[in-house]
Backbone as a chain_set.jsonl record, in Angstrom:
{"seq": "XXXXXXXXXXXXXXXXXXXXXXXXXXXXXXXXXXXXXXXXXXXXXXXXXXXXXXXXXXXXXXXXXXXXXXXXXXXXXXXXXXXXXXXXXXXXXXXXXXXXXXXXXXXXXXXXXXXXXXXXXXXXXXXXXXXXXXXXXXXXXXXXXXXXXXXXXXXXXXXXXXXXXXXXXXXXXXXXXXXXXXXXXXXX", "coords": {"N": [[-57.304, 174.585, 53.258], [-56.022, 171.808, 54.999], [-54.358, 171.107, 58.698], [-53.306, 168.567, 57.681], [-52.948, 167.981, 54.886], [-51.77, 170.577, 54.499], [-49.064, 170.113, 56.147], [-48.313, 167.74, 54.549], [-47.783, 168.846, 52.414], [-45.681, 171.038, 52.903], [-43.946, 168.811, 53.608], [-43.304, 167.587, 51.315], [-42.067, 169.945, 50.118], [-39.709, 170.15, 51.273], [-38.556, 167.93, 50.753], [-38.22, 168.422, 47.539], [-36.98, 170.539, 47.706], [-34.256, 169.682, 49.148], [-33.298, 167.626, 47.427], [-33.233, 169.088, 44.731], [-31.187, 171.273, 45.89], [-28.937, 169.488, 46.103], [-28.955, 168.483, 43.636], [-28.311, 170.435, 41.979], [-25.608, 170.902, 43.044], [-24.781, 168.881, 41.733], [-24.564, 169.308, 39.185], [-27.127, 168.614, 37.941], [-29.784, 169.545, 38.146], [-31.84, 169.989, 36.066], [-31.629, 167.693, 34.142], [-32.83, 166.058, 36.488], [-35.252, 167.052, 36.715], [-36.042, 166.756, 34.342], [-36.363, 163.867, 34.581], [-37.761, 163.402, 36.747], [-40.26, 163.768, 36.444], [-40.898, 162.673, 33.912], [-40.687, 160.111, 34.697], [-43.301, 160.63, 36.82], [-45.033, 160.526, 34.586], [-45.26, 158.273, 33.846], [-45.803, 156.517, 35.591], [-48.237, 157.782, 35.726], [-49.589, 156.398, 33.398], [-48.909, 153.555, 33.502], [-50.494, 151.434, 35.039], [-50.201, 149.205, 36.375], [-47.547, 149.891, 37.62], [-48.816, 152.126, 38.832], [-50.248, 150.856, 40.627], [-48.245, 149.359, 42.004], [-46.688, 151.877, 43.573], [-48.479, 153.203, 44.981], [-49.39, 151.3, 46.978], [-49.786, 150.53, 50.052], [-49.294, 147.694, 51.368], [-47.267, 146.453, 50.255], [-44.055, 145.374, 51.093], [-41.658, 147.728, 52.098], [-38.906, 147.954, 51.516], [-38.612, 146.04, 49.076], [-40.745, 147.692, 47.097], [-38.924, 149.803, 47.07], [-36.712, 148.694, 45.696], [-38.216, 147.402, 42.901], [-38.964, 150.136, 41.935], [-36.561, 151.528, 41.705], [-35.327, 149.856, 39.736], [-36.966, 150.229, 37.226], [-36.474, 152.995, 36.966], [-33.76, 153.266, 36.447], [-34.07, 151.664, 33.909], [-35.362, 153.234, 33.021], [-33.508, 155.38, 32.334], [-32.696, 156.972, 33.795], [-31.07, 159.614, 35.757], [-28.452, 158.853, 38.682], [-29.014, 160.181, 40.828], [-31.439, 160.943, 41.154], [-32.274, 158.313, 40.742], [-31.542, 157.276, 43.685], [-33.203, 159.141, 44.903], [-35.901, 158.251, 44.563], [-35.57, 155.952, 45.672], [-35.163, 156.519, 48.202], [-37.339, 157.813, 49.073], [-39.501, 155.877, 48.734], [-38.555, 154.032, 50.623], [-39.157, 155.841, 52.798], [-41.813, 156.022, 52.574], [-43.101, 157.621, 51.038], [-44.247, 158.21, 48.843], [-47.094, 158.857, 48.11], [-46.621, 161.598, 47.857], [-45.194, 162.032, 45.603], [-46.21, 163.462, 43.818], [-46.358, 165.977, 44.559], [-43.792, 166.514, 45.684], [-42.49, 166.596, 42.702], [-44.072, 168.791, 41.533], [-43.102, 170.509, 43.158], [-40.059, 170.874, 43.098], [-40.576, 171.217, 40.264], [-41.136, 174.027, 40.028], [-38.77, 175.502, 41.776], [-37.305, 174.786, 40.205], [-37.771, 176.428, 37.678], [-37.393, 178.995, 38.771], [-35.182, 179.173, 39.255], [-34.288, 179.436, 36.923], [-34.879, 181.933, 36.438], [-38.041, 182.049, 36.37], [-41.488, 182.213, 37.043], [-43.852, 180.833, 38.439], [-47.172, 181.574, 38.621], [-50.649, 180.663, 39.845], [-53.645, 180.733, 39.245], [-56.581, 180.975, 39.82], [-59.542, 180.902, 38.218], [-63.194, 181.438, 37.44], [-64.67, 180.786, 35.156], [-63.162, 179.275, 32.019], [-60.008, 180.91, 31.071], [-59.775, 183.095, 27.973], [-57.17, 182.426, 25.412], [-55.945, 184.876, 24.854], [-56.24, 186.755, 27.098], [-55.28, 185.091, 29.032], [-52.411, 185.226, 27.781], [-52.285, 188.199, 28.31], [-52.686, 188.199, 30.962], [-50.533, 187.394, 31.748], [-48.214, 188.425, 30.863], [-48.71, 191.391, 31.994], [-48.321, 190.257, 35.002], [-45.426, 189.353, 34.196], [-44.171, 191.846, 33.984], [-44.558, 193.141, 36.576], [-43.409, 191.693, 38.378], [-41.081, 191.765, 37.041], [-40.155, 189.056, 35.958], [-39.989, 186.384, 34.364], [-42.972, 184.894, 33.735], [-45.033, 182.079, 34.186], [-48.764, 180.772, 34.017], [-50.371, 178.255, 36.185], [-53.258, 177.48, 35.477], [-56.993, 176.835, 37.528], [-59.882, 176.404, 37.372], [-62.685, 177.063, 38.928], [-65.863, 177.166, 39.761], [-66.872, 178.265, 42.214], [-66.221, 180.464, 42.857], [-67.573, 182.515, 41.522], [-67.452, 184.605, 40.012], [-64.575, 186.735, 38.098], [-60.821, 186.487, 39.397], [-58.832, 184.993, 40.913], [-55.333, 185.284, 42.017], [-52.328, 183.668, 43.054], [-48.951, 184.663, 43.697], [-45.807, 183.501, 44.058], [-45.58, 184.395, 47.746], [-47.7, 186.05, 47.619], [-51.05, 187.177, 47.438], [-53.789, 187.659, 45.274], [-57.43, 188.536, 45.359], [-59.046, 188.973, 43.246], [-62.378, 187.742, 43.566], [-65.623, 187.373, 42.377], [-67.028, 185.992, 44.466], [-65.441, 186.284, 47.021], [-65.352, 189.017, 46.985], [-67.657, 189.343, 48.185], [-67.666, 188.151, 50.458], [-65.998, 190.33, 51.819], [-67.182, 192.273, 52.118], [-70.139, 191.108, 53.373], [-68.685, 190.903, 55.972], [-67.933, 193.527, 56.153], [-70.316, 194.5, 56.628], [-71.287, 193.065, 59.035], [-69.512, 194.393, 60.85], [-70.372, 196.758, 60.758], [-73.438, 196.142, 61.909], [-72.267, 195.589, 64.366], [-71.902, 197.752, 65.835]], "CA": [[-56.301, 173.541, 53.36], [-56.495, 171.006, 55.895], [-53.694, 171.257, 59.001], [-52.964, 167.281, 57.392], [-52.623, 168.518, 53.801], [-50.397, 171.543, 54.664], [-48.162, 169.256, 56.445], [-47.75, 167.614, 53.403], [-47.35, 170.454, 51.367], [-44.492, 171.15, 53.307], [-42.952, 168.347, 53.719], [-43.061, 167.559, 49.929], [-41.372, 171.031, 49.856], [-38.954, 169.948, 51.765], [-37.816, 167.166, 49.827], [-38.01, 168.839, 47.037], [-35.736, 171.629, 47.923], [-32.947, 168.903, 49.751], [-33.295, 166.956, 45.923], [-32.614, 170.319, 43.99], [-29.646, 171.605, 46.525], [-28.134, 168.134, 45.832], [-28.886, 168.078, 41.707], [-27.546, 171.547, 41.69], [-24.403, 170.413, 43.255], [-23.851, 167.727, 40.455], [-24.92, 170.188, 37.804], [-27.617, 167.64, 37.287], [-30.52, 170.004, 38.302], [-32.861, 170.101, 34.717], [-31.802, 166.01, 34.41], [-32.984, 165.218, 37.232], [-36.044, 167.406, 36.978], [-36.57, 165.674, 33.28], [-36.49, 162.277, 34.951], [-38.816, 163.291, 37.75], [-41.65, 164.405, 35.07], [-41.142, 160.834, 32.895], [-41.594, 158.861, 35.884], [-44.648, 160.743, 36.803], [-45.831, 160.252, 33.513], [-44.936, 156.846, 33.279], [-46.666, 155.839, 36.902], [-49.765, 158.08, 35.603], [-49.963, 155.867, 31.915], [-48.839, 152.523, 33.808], [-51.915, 150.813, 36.139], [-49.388, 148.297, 37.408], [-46.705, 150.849, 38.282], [-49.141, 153.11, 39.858], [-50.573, 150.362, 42.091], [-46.76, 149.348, 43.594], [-46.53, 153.163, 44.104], [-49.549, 153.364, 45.905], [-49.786, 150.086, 47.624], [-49.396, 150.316, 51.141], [-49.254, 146.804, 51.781], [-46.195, 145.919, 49.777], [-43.041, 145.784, 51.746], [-40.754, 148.995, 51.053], [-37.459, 147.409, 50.376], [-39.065, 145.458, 47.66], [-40.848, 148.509, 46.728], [-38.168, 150.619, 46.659], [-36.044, 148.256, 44.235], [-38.877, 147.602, 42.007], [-39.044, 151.079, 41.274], [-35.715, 151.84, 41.688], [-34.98, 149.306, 38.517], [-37.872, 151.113, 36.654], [-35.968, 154.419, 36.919], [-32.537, 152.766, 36.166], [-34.419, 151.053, 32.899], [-35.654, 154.577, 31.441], [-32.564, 156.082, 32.087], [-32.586, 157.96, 34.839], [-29.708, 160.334, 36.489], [-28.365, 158.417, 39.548], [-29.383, 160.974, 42.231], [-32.959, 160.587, 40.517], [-32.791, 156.834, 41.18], [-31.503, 157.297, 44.532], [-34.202, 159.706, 45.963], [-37.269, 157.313, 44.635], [-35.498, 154.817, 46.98], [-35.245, 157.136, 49.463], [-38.96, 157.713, 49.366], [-39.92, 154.598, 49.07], [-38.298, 153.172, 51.745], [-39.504, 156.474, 53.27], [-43.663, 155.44, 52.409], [-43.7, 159.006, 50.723], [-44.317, 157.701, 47.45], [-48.168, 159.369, 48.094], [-46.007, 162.628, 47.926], [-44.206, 162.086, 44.571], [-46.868, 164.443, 42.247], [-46.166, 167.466, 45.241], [-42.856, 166.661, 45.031], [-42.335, 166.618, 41.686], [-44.376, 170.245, 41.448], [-42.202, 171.638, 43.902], [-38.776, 170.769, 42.121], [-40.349, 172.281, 38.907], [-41.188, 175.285, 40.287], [-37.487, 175.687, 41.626], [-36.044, 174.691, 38.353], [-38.24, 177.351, 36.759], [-37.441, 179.797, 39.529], [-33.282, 179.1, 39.185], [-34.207, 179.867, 35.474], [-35.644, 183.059, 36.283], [-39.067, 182.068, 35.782], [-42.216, 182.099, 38.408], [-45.047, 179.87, 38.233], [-48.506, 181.854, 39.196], [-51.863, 179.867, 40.455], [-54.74, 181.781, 39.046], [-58.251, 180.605, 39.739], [-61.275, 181.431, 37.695], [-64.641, 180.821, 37.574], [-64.201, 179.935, 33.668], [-61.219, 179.179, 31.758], [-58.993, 182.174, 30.214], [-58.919, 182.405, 26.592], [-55.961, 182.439, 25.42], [-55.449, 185.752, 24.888], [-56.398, 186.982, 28.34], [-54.45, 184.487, 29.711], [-51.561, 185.76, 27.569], [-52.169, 189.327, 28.671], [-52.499, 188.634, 32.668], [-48.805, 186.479, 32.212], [-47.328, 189.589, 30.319], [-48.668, 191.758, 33.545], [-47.421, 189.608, 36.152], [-43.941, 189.254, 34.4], [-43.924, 193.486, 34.317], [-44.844, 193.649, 37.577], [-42.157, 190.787, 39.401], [-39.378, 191.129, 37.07], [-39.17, 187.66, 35.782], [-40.984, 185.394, 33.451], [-44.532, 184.112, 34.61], [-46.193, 181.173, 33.3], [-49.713, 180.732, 34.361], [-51.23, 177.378, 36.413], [-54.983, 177.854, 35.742], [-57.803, 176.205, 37.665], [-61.518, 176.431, 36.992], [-63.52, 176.558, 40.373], [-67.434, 177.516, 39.689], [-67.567, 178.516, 43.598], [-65.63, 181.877, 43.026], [-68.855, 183.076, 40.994], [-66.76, 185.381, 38.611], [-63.138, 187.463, 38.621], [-60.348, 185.996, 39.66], [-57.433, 184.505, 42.869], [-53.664, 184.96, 41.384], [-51.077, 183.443, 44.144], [-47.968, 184.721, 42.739], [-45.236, 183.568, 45.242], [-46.081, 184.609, 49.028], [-48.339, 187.213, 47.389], [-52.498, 186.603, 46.985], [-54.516, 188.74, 45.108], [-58.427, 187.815, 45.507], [-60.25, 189.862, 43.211], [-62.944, 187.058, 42.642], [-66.744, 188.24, 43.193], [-67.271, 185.35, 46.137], [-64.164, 187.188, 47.658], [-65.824, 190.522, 47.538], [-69.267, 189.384, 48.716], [-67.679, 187.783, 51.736], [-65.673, 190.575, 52.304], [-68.912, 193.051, 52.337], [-70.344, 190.418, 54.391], [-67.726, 191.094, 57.028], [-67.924, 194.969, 56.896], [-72.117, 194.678, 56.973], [-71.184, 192.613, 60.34], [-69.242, 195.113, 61.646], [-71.741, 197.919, 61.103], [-74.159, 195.927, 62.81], [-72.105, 195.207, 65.905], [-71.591, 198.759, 66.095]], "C": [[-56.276, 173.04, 54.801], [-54.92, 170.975, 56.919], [-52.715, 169.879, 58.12], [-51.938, 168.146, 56.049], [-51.607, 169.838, 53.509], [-49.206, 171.263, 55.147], [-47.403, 168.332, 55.36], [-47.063, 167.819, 52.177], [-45.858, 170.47, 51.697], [-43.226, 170.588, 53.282], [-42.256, 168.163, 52.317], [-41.797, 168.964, 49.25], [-40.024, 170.431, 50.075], [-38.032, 168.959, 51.153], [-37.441, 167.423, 48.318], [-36.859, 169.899, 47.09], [-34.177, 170.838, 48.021], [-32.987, 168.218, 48.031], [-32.41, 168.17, 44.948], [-31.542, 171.028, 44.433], [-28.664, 170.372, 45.476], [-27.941, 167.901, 44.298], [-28.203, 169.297, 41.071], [-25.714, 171.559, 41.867], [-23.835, 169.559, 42.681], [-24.099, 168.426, 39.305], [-25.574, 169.507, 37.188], [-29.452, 168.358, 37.792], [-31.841, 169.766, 37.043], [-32.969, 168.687, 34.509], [-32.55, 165.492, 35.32], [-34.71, 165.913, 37.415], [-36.743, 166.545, 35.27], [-37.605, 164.326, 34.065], [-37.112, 162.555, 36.099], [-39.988, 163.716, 37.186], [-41.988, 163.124, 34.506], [-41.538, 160.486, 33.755], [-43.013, 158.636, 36.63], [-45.461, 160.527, 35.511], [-46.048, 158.898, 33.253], [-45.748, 155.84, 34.381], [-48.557, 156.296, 36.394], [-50.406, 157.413, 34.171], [-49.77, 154.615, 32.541], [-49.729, 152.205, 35.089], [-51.307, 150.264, 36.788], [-48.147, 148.765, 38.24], [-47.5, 152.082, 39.192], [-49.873, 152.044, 41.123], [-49.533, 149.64, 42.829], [-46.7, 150.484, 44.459], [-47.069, 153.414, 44.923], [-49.835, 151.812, 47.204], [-49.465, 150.44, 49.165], [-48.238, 149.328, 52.148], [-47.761, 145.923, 51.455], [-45.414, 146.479, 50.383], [-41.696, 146.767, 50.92], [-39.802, 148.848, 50.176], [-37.872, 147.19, 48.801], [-40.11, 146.68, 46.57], [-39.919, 149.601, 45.748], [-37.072, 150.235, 45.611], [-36.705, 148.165, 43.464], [-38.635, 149.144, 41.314], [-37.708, 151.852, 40.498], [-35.04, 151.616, 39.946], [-35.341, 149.721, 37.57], [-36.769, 152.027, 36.214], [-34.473, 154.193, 36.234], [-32.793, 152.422, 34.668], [-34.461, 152.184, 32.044], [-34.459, 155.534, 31.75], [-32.003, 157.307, 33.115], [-31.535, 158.345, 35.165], [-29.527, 158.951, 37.648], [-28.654, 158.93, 40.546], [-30.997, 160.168, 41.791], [-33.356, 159.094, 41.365], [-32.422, 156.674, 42.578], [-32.803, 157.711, 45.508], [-35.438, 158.866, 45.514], [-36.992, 156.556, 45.661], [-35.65, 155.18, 47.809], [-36.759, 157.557, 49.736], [-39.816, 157.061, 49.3], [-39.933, 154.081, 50.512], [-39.126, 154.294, 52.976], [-40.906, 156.544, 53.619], [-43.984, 156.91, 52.069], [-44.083, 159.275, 49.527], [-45.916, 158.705, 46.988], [-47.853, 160.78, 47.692], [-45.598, 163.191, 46.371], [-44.96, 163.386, 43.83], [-46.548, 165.916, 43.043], [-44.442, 167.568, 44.985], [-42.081, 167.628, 43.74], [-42.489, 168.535, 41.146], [-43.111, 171.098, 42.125], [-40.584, 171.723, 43.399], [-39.17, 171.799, 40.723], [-40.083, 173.718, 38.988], [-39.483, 175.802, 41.148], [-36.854, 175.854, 40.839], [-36.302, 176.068, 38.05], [-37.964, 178.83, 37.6], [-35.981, 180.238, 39.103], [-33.465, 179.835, 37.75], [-34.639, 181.464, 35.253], [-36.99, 183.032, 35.904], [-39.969, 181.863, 37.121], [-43.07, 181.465, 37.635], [-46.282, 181.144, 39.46], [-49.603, 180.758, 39.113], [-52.549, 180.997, 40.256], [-55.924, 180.313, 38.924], [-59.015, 181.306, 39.53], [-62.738, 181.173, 37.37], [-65.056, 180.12, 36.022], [-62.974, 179.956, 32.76], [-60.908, 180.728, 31.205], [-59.412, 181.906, 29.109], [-57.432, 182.667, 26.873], [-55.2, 183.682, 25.526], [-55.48, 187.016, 26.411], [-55.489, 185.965, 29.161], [-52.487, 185.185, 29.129], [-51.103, 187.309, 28.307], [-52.066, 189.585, 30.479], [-50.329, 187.765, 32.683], [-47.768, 187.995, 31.748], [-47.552, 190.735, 31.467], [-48.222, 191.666, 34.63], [-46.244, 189.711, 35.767], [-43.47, 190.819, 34.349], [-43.615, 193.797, 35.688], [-43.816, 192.589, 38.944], [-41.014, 191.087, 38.161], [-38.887, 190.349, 36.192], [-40.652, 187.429, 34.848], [-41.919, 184.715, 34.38], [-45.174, 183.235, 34.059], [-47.307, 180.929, 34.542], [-50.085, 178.91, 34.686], [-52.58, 177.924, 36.853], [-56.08, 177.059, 36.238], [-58.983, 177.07, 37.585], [-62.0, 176.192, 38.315], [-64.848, 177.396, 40.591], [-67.739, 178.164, 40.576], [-66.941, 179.814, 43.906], [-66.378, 182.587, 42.451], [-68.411, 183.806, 39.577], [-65.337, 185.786, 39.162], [-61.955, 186.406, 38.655], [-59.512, 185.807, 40.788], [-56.473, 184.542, 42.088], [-53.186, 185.115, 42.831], [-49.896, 183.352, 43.272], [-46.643, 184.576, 44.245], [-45.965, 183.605, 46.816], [-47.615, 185.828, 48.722], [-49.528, 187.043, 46.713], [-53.395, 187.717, 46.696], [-56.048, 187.844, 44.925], [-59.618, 189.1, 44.769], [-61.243, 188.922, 42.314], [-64.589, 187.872, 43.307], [-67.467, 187.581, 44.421], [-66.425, 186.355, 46.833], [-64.481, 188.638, 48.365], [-67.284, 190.235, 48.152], [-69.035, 189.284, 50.155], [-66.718, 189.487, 52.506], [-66.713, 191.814, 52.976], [-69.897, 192.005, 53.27], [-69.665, 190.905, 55.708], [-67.783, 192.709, 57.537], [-69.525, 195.063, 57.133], [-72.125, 194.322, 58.558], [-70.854, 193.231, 61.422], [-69.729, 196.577, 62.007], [-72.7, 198.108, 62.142], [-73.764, 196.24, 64.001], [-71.983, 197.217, 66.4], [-72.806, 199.921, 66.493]], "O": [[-56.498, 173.822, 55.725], [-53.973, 170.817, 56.149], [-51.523, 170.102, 57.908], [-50.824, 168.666, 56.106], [-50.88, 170.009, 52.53], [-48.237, 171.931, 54.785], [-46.181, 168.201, 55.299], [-46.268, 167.308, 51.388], [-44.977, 170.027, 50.96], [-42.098, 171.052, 53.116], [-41.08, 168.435, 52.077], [-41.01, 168.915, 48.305], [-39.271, 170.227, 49.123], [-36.825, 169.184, 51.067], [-36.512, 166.792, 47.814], [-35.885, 169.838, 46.34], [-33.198, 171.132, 47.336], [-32.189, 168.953, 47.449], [-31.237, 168.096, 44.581], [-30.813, 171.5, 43.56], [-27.976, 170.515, 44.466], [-27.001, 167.28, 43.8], [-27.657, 169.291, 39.967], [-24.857, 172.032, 41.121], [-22.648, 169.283, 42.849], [-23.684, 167.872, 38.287], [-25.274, 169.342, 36.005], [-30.35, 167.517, 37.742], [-32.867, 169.256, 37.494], [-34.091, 168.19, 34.604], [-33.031, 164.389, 35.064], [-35.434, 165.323, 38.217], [-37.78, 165.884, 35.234], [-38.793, 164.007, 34.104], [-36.971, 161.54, 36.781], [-40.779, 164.099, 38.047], [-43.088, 162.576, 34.577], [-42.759, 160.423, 33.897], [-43.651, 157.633, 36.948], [-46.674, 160.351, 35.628], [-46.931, 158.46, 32.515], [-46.196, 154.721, 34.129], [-49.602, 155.663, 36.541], [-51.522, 157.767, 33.791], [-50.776, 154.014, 32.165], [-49.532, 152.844, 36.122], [-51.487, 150.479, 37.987], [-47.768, 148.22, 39.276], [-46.946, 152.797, 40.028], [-50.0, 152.391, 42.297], [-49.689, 149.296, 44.001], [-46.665, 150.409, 45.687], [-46.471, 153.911, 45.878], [-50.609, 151.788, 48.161], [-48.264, 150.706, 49.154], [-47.295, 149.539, 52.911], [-47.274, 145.032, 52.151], [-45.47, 147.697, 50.549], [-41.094, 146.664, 49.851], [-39.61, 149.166, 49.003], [-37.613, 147.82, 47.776], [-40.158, 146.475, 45.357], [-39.984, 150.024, 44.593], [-36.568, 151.044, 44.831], [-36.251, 148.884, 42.574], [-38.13, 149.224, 40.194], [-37.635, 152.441, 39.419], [-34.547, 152.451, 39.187], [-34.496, 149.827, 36.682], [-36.187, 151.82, 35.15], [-34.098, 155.064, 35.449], [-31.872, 152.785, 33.935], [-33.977, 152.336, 30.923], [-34.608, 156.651, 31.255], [-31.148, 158.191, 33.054], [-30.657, 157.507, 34.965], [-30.356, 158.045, 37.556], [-28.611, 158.157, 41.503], [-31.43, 159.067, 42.132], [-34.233, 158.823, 42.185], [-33.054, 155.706, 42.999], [-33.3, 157.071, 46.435], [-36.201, 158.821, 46.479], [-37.824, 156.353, 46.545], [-36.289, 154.5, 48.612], [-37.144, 157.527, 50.905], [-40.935, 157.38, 49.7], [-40.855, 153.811, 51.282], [-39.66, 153.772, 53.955], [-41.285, 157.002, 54.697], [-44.928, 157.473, 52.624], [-44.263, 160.421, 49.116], [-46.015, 159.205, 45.867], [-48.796, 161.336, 47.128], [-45.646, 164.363, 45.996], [-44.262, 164.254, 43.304], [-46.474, 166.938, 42.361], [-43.896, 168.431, 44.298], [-41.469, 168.696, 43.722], [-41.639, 169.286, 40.668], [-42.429, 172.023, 41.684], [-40.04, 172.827, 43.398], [-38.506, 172.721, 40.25], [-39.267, 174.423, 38.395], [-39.23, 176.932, 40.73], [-36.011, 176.718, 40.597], [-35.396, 176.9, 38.088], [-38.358, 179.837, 37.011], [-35.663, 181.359, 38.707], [-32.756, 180.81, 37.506], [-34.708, 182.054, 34.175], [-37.329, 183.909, 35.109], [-39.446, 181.442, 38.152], [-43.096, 181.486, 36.405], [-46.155, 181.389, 40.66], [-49.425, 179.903, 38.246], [-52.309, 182.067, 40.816], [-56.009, 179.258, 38.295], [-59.368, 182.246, 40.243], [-62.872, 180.084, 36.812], [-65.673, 179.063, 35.895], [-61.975, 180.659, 32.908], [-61.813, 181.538, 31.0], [-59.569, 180.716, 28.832], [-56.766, 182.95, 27.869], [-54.105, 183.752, 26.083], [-54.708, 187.969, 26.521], [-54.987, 186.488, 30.155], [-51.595, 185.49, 29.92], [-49.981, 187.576, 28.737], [-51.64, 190.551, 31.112], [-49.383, 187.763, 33.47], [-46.776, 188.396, 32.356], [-46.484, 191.088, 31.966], [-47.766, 192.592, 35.301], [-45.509, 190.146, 36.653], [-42.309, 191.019, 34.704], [-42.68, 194.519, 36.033], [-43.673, 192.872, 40.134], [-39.929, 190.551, 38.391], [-37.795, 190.461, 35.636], [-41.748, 187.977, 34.722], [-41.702, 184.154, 35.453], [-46.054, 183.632, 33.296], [-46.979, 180.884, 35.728], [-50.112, 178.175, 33.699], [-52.974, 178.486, 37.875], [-56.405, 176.295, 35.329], [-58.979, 178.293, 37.727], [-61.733, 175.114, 38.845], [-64.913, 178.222, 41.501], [-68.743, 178.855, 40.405], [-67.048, 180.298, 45.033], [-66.064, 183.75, 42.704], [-68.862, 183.635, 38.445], [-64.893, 185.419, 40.249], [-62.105, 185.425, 37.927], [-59.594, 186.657, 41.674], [-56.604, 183.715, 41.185], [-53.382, 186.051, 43.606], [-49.674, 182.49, 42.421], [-46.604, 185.357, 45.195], [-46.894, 182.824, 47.022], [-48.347, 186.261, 49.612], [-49.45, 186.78, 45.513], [-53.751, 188.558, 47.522], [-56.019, 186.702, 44.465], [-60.506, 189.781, 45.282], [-61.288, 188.935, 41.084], [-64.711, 188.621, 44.275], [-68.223, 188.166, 45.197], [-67.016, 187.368, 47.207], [-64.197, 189.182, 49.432], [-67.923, 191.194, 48.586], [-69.685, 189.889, 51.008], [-66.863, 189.682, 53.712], [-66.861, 192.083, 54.168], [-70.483, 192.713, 54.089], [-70.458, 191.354, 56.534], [-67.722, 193.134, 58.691], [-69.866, 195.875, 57.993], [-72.768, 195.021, 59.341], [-71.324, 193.075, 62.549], [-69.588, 197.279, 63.008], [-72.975, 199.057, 62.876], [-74.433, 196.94, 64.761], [-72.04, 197.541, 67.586], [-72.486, 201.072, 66.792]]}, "num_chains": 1, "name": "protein.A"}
């Protein structure tokens, strides 16, 4: 991850978190996490709503009501339709899909539930995927649903980031780390 892209990360966090304080405090937390899901769905099925979103060039104000009206049209909470404006006018609109993640994973957190990041070199079935989520939720506590990516360049095994907590038993992982103790043999 790139110092850029972790900056982003963050900040996206960040707005996410100040959004979910604030939706929690109207008891509008799950609403407002609804209506931040549609809208991504609705920018990622609409061509002409995802190129306002993305546009640079178009001035914010007018941005930020366009969309604003959007959000007002399908029904949106009023915080909901507030913070698009506020990230509009903000030019963080590039943000919305980290966003968006980072609110769920709150929701699902408030709910007692964790979101794991497992990467594998080919997909899960299903039932292996069932059996590492029933593991993880033994082993934290809480309910675990699984986000799974596919990444060819881990060779086999798998990466679960569960919270602050990274387990790397993929077989790139162990080659490099045998790499590292072969290195320090040498120097020795």
């Amino acid at each position: 991850m790139t110092a850029s892209t972790a900056r982003q990360t963050g900040l996206a966090r960040r707005y996410a978190s100040a959004l979910f304080e604030l939706a929690e405090s109207k008891k509008a937390a799950a609403q407002v996490g609804e209506d931040l899901a549609s809208f991504m769905a609705l920018v990622g099925e609409n061509e002409e709503l995802a190129n306002v979103v993305l546009n640079p060039l178009l001035p914010k104000d007018q941005v930020a009501k366009a969309l604003s009206a959007v959000a007002k049209k399908a029904g949106a909470h009023e915080l909901t339709v507030r913070f698009i404006e506020v990230i509009a006018e903000n030019r963080r609109l590039g943000l919305f899909d980290q966003i968006e993640a980072a609110y769920a994973a709150k929701l699902r957190e408030k709910q007692g539930e964790l979101t794991a990041s497992v990467i594998t070199a080919t997909p899960l079935s299903a039932a292996n995927k069932k059996e590492l989520e029933q593991s993880l939720s033994k082993n934290s506590g809480k309910k675990v649903q699984i986000e799974e990516t596919v990444d060819a360049t881990i060779l086999g095994g798998l990466i679960v980031q569960l919270g602050s907590k990274r387990v790397d038993a993929s077989v790139a992982g162990k080659l490099e780390r045998l790499a590292i103790k072969q290195k320090q043999a040498n120097v020795l």
